[in-house]
N, C-alpha and C positions, 0 to 999 in steps of 0.2 A: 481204156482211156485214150482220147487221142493225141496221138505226139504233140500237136500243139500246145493241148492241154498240161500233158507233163511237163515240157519244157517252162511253158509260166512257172508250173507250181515250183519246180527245182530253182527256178529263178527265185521264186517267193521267200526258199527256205534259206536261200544263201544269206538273202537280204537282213536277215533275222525274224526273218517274219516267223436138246437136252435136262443133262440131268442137272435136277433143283434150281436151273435159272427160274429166277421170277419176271416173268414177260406180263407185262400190263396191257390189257385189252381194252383199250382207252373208249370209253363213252365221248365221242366228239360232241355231239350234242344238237346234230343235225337230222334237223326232220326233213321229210321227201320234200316238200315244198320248200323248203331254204335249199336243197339241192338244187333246184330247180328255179330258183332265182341267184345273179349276182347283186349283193350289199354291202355298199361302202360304211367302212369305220366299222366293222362288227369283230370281234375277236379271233384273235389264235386258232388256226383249223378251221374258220366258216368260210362257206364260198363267200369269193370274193375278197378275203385276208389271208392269201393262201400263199404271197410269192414272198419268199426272200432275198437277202441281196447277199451273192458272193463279192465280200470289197475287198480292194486290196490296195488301197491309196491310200492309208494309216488316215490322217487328219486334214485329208484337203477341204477345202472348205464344199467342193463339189457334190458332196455327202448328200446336200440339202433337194439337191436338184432331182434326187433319185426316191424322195419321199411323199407317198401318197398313202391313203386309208387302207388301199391294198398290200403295201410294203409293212411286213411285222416284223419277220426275223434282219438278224445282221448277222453275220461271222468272217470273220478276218484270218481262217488256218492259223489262229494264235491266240493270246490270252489280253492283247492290246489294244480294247478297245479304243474306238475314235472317241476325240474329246467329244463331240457335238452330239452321238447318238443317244445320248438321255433327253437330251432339250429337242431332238427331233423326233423321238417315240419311239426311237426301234428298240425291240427286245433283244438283248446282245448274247449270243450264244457263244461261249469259249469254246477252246477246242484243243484238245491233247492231242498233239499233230502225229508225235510217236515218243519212241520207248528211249532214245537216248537222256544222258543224265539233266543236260542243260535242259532240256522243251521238260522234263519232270521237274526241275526246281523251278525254272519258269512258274508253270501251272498250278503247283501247289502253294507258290507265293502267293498269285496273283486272286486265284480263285475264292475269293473269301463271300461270303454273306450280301448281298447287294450288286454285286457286278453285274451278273445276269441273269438267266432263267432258263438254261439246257444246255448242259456239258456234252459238245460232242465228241464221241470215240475217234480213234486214229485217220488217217488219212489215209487210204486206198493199200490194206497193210499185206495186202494179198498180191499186188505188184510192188516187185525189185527196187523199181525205179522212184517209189514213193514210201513209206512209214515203211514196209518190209517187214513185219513182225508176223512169228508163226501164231497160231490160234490161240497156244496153252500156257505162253510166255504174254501174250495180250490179254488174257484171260489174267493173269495173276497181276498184272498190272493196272489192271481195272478193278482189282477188290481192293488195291493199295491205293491206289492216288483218283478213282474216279467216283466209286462207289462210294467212302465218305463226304461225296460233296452232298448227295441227298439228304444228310443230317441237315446240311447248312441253306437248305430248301428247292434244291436243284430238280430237274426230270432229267431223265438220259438218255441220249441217242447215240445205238450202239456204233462202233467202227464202222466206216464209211467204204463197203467193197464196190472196187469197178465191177464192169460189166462185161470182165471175161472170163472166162470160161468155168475157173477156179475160183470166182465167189462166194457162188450158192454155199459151196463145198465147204471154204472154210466159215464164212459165218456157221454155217450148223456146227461145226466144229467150237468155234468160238463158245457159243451157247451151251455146249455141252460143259465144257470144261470149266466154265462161269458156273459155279454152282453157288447156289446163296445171293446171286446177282440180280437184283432189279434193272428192267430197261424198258422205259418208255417208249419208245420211237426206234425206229429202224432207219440208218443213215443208208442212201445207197448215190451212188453215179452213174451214169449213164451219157455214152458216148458213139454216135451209132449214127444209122439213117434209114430214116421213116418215123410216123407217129405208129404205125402198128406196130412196127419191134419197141418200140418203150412204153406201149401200152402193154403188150407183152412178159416183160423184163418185171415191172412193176406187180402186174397180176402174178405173176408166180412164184414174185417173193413174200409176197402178200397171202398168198394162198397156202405155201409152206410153213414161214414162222408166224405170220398174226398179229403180226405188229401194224400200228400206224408207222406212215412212210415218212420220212423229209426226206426230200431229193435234194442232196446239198451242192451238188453239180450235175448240168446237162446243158448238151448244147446238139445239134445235128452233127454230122460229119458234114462237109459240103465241097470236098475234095474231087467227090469223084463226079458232082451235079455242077460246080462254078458257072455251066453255063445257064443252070437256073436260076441261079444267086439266088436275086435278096428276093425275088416274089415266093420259090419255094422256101423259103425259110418261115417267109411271112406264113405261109399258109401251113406249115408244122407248126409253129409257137399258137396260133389260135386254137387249131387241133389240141396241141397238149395243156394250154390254158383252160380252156372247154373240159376236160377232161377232170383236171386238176379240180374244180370247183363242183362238178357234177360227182367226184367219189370219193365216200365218207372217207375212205380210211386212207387217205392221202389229206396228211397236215401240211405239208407247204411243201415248196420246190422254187430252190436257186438257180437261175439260170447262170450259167457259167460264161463270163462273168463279169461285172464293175470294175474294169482295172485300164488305166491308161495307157497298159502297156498293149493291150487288143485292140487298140484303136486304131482302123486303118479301113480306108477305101476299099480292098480287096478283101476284105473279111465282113461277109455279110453275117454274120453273129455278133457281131462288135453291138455292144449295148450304150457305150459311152463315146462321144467323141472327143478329138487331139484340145476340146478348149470345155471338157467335164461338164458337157450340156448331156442329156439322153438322144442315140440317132434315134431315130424313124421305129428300129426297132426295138429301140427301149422304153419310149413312150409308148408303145403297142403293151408291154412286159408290165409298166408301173401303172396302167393304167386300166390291168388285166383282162386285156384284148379288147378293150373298148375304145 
């Protein structure tokens, strides 16, 4: 993940923001030829209804501006939904951030029967600097507070590993030690540069566990390219938009991320601008690369 990246998220949190696992080998329900086209307003996992929105502006009214037939998912790294995203369409996915007491009584409050529709696992619990929970301690606290949401009509997307080095590793870990666990979807992040290394990234996690994907954060690095800025950028998100819609077993992907606090001239990933309009390159995103 990149230090940018972290730094929001640690921002976010201050604010208040194997054997016998059951892995679902999810029928998405796309034929070659819907691969092969984008279509507006069609459901969950079809190309073209494939992006979600990482927000993190609680209930500005800005919400609105970020909604199109392509935008399904929502998630907040919390259990808070925004007032408005029922009356705008988005599917609002919670999310067990991590393992201390508060974000567990949080989530087990809040998560009841109608709130949303995919409980996601921890936040990036394989770095320090974020959720920081070992595999077999995540593992027992997924059979206690995440696992009974699927009684209450929930799917699951497992713990959300970055993309270094020690991911792969603990998810398989993770999965081992979940036994009796059902999980939907595979949360992953991704933080890097180029579209072949997250093409990459994706295929081989995809290839190992078998799960459908949600990429609940991704963005380029563009640290060390700035003097390419915003046209390489552009020309990465069509790449990975393109991508994203052409393979079956990628159900959606967050671009990281909707938050006011990334708003800035010098940050050609900035998806929203300082007055909660979409830039340039978020209307590229919501509008899925068209």
């Amino acid at each position: 993940m990149s230090r940018l990246a972290s730094t929001l998220l640690c921002d976010l949190d201050t604010e208040g923001r194997g054997g016998g696992v059951g892995i679902l080998r999810l029928d998405l329900g796309l034929t070659s030829s819907a691969r092969n086209s984008r279509r507006s307003g069609s459901s969950f996992g079809q190309p073209g209804s494939k992006i979600c929105a990482a927000w993190g502006d609680g209930n500005a009214p800005s919400l609105a501006n970020f909604k199109t037939p392509h935008i399904v998912g929502l998630y907040d790294w919390d259990v808070a939904k925004p007032s408005a995203a029922d009356a705008l369409g988005f599917e609002y996915w919670p999310m067990l951030w991590g393992g201390d007491q508060a974000r567990i009584n949080a989530f087990d409050s809040a998560v009841q029967s109608g709130l949303g529709t995919i409980v996601l696992g921890f936040n990036e619990p394989n770095e320090q600097a974020q959720s920081n929970i070992d595999p077999f301690t995540a593992a027992t606290l997924w059979k206690q507070h995440i696992k009974p949401k699927r009684a209450l009509g929930y799917k699951t997307c497992s713990p959300a590993v970055s993309n270094g080095l020690n991911g792969r590793q603990w998810m398989q870990e993770f999965l081992q030690a979940c036994s009796g666990c059902t999980i939907d979807f595979q949360c992953l992040h991704w933080f890097d540069i180029g579209f072949e290394s997250l093409e990459t990234y994706l295929t081989e996690n995809h290839d190992q566990f078998g799960l459908p994907i949600i990429l609940t954060e991704f963005a380029e690095e563009v640290s060390q390219r700035q003097r390419r800025g915003a046209t390489h950028v552009f020309a990465f998100m069509r790449q990975a938009l393109q991508f994203f819609d052409d393979t079956d077993w990628i159900a959606a992907a967050c671009p990281f991320g909707i938050l006011l606090s990334l708003s800035s001239d010098s940050n050609p990933n900035a998806l929203q601008n300082a007055d909660g309009t979409p830039t340039a390159l978020g209307e590229l995103v919501i509008n899925d690369g068209q």
